[in-house]
C-alpha positions as CSV (number, residue, x, y, z in Angstrom):
1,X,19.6,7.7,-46.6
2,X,17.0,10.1,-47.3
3,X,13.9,8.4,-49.9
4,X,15.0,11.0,-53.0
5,X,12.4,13.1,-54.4
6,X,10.0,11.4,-57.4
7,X,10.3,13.0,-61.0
8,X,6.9,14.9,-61.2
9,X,7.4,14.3,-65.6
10,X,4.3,12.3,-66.6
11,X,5.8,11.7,-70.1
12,X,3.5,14.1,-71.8
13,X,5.3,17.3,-72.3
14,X,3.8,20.3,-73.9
15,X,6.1,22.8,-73.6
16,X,4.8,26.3,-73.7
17,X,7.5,28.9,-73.6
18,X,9.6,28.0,-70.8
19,X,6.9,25.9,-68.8
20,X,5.8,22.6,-69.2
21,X,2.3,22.6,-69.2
22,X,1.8,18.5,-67.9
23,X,4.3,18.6,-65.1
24,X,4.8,22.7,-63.7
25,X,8.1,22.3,-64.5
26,X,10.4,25.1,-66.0
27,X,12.9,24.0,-68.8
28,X,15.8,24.8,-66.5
29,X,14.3,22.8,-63.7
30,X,13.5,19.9,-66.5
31,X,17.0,20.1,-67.7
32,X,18.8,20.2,-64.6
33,X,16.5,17.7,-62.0
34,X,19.6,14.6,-62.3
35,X,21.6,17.0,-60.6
36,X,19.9,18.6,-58.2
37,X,20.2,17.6,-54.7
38,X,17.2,16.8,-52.8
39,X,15.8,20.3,-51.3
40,X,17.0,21.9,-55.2
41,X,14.4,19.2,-56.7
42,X,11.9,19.8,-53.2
43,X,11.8,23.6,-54.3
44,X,11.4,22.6,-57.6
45,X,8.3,20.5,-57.0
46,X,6.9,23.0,-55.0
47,X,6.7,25.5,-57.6
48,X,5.8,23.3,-60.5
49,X,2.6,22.4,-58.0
50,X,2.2,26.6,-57.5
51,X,2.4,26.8,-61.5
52,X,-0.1,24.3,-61.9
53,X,-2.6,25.3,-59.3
54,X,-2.4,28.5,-60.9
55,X,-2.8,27.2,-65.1
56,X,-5.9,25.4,-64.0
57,X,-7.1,28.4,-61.9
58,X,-6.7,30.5,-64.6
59,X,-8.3,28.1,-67.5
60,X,-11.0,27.4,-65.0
61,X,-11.8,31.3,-64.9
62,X,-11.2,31.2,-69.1
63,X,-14.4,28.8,-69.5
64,X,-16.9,30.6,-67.9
């Protein structure tokens, strides 16, 4: 059997709109990641990782 994907939740959620700002993760994704198979929670990583790369990108460019 397949290794299954890890939780990318690092127990400190700030939740900004519909994004959590600690892990990338969307409240849907958040809510539903116990029942996602394993490329549903592969995608979901992916774009938590995009989101991220993207909040620091953009609070990076804020600073100076």
């Amino acid at each position: 059997m397949a290794k299954d994907i890890e939780n990318p939740c690092i127990a400190v959620c700030q939740l900004s709109g519909d994004l959590c700002l600690s892990c990338g993760r969307s409240k849907d994704d958040i809510r539903q990641w116990k029942r996602m198979k394993r490329p549903e929670k592969m995608a979901a990583v992916q774009r938590a990782s995009q989101r991220l790369k993207a909040l620091r990108k953009k609070a990076g460019g804020a600073s100076r």
